[in-house]
C-alpha positions as CSV (number, residue, x, y, z in Angstrom):
1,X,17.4,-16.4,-0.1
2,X,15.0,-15.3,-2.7
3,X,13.8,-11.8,-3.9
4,X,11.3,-11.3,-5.8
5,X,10.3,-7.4,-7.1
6,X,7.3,-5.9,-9.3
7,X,7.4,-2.5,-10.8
8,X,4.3,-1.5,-12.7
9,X,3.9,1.6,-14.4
10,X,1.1,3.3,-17.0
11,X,1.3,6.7,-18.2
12,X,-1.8,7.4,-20.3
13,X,-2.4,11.2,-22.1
14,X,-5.5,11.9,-23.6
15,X,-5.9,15.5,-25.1
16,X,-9.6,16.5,-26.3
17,X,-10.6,18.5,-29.4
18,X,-11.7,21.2,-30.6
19,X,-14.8,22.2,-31.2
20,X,-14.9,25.2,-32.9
21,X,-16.4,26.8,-35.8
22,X,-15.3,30.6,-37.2
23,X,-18.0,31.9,-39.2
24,X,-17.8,36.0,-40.3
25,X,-20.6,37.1,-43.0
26,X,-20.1,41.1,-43.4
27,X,-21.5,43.4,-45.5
28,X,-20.9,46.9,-47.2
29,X,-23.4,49.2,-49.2
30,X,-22.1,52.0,-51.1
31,X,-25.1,54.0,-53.0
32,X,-26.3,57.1,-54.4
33,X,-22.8,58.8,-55.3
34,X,-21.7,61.8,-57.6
35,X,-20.2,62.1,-60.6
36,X,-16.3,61.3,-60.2
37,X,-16.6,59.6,-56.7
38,X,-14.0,57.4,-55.8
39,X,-15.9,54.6,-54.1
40,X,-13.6,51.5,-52.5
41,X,-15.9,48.8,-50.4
42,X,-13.7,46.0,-49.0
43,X,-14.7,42.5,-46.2
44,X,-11.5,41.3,-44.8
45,X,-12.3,37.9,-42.7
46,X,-9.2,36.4,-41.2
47,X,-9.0,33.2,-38.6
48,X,-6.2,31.4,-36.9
49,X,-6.3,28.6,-35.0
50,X,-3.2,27.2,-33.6
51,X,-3.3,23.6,-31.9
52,X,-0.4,22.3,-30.0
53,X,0.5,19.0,-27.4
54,X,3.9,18.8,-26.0
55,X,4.2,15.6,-24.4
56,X,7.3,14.6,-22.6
57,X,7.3,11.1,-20.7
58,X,10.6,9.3,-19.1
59,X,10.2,5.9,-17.8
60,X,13.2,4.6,-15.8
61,X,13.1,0.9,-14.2
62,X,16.4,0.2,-12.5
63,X,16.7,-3.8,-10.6
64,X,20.0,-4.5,-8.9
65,X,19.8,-7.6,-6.9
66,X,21.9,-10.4,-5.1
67,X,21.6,-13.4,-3.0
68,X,24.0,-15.8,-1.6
69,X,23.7,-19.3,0.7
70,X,26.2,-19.3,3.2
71,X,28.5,-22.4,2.9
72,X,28.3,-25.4,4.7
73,X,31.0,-27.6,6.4
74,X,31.8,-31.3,8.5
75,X,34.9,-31.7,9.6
76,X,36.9,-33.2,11.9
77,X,34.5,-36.0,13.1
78,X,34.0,-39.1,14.8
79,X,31.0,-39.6,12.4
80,X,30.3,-36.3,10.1
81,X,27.0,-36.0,8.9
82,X,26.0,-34.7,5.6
83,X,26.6,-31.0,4.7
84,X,24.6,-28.9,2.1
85,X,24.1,-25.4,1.6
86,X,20.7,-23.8,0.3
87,X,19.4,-22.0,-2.7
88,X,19.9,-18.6,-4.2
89,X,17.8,-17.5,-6.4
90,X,16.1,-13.6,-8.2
91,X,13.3,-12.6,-10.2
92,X,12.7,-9.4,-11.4
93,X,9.3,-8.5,-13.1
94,X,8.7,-5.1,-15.1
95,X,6.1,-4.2,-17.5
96,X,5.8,-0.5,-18.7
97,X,2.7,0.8,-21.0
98,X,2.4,4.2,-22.6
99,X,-0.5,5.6,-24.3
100,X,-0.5,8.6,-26.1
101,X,-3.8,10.5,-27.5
102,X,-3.6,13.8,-29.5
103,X,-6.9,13.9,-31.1
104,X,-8.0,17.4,-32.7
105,X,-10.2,16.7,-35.4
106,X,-13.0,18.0,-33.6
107,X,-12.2,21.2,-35.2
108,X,-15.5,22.4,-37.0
109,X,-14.1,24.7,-39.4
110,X,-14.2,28.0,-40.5
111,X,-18.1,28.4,-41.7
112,X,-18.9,30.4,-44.8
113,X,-16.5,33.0,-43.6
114,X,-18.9,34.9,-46.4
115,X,-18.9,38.9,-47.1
116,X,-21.1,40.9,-49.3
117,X,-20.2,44.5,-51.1
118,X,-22.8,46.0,-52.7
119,X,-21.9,49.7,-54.8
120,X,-25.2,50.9,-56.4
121,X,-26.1,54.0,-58.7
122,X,-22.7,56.2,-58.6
123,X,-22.4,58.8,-61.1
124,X,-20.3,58.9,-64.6
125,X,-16.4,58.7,-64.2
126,X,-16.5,57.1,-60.9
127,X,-14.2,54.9,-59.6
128,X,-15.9,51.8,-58.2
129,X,-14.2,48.8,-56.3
130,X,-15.4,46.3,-54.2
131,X,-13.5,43.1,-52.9
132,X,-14.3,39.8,-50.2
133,X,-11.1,38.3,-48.8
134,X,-11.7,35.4,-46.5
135,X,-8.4,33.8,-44.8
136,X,-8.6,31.1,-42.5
137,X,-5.1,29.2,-41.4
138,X,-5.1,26.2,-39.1
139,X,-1.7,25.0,-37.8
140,X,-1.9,21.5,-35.5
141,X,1.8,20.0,-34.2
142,X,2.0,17.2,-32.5
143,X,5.3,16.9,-30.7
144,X,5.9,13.5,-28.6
145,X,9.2,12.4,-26.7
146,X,8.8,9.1,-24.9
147,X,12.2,7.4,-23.6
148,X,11.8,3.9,-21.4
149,X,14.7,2.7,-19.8
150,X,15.0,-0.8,-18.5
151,X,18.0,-2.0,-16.6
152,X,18.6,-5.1,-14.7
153,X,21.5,-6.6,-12.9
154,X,21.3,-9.9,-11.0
155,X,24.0,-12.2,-9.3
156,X,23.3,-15.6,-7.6
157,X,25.3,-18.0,-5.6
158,X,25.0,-20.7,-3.5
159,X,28.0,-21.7,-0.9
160,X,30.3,-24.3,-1.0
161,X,29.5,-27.4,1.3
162,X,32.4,-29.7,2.7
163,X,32.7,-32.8,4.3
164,X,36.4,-33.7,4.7
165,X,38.7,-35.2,7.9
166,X,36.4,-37.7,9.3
167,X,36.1,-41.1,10.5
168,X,32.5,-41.1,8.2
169,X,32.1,-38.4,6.4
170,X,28.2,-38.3,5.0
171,X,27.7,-36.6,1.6
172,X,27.6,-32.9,0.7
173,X,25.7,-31.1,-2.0
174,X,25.2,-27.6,-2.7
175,X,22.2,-25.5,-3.7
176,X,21.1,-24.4,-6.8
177,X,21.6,-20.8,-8.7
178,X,19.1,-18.9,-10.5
179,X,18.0,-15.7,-11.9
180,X,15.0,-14.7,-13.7
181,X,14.2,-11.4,-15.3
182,X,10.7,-10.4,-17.6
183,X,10.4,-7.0,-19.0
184,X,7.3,-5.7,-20.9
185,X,7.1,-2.4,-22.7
186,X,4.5,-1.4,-24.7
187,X,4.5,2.0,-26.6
188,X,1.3,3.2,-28.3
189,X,1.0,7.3,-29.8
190,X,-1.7,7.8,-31.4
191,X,-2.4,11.3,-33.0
192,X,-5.2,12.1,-35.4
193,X,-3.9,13.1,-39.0
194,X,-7.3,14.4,-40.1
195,X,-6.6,17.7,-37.9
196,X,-8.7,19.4,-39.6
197,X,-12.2,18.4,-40.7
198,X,-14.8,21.1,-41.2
199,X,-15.5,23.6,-43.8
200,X,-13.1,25.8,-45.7
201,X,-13.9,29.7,-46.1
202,X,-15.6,30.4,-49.0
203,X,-18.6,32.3,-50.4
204,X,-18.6,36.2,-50.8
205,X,-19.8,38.2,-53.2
206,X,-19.0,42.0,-54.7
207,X,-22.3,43.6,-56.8
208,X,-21.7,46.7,-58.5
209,X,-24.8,48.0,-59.8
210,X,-25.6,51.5,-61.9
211,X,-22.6,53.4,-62.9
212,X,-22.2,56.1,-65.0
213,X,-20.3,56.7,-68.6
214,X,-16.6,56.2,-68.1
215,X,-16.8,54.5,-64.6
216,X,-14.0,51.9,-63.5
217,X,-15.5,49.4,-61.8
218,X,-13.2,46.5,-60.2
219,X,-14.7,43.6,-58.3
220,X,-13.1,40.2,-56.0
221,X,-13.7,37.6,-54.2
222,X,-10.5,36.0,-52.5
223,X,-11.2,32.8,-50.4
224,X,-7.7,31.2,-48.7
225,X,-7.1,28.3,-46.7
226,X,-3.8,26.9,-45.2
227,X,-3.9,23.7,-42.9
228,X,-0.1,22.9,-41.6
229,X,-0.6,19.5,-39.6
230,X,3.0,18.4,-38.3
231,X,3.4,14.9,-36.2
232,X,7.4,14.9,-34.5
233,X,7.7,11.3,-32.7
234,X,10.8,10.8,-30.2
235,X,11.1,7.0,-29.2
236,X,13.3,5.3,-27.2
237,X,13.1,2.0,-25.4
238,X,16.3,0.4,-23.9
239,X,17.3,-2.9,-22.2
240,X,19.9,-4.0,-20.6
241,X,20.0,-7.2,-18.6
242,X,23.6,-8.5,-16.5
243,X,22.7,-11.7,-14.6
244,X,25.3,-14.3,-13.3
245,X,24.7,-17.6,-11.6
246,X,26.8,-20.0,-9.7
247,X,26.4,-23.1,-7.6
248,X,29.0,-23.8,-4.7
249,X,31.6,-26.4,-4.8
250,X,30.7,-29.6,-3.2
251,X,33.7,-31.2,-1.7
252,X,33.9,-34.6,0.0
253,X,37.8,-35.7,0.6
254,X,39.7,-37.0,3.7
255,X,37.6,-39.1,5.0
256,X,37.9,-42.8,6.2
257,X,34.6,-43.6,4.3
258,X,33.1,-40.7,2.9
259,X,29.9,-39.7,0.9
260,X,28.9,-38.5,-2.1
261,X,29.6,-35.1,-3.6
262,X,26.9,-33.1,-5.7
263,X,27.0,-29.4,-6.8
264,X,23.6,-27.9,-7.4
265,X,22.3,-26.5,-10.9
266,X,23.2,-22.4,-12.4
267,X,20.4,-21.1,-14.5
268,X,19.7,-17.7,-16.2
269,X,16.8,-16.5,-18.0
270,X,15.5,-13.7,-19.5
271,X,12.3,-12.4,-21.4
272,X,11.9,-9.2,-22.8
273,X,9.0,-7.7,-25.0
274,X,9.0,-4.8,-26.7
275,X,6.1,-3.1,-28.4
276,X,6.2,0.4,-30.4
277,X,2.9,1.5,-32.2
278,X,3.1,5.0,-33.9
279,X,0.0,6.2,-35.9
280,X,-0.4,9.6,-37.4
């Protein structure tokens, strides 16, 4: 009896970037005030971009397998003839690949994110303030669980053969006993580090022209940029392989003129390859 089983299994995850681009170019004119005037011209530009892959894969290979020979037997004869049992053998053949793709540099940035106060003629004693603020935050997590289980458990025997209370007993051998077992697993999670690749905010500007005697006159330009980039990698790859083998007992006794006896061969053997590439 043989058995022979294939499992094959790919799991591939490919997540495209991003392609876009925040630009924001505002403007404010303040002219042409009295004397005293309280005059306050202000750009806020703010952008978020939040990027996130979850991805969650469970591979679970599972091989229980057994084959016997039935036994063989002569006796009790005139003239026995020979008596031998057959083979028993298992293979088992599994090879798992993951791929895992998180690519978001594709992200083109924030442009100039650039804003423009202009506070012209104002009379004396004013109070004159102007200010650009330009934010952009970009927050990319990569979050990756992969778990690949592999277990196999084979047993193989081949049956006894006997030759025994006869006049001529002939010769009795018995089969052999094998198992085989190959396991592949190969891992790969790529996921781009260089999240973010395009231009930072920046530019802005705050022009205060013509003010009168004893004016306070307050310019900025604030231009902030925060990139968070956050990889979390889960990997877990498991084997477990239970094989047994046994060839039959060949028995040749009790006989006037008997054969020979031979018992067959027991093998195990096992391969496993495993393969775990991380890149971030």
């Amino acid at each position: 009896m043989r058995k022979t089983i294939w499992r094959n299994a790919m799991v591939a995850i490919s997540t495209l970037t991003i392609g876009l681009g925040v630009a924001a170019a505002d403007s404010v004119v303040i002219t042409n005030t009295g004397p005293g005037s309280n005059n306050q011209g202000s750009t806020n530009n703010n952008a978020t971009i939040n990027h996130t892959n979850n991805n969650s894969i469970g591979l679970g290979n599972n091989n229980s397998q057994g084959a016997s020979s039935g036994s063989a037997n002569v006796s009790g004869n005139t003239n026995g003839g020979s008596a031998s049992s057959g083979s028993a053998s298992n293979s088992n053949g599994t090879t798992n690949t993951v791929g895992v793709t998180n690519g978001n540099g594709g992200f083109s940035g924030f442009g100039s994110g650039s804003g423009n106060v202009t506070i012209g003629t104002t009379g004396p004693g004013s109070n004159n303030q102007g200010s650009v603020n330009n934010n952009g935050t970009f927050n990319s997590t990569n979050n990756n669980n992969i778990g690949v289980t592999n277990n196999n458990s084979q047993g193989a025997s081949s049956g006894s053969a006997n030759v025994s209370g006869n006049t001529n007993g002939g010769s009795a051998s018995t089969g052999s006993a094998g198992n085989a077992n190959n396991t592949n697993n190969n891992v790969n999670v790529n996921n781009s580090a260089s999240a973010f690749t395009g231009a930072v905010p920046s530019g802005g500007s705050v022009n205060i022209g013509t003010t009168g005697p004893g004016s306070n006159n307050q310019g900025s330009v604030n231009n902030n940029t925060n990139v968070n980039q956050t990889n979390n990698n889960n990997i877990g790859v498991s084997n477990s392989n239970t094989q047994g083998a046994s060839s039959g007992n060949a028995n040749v006794s009790g006989n006037t003129n008997g054969g020979s006896a031979s018992s067959g061969s027991a093998s195990n053997s096992n391969s496993t390859n495993n393969s775990v590439t991380v890149t971030n």
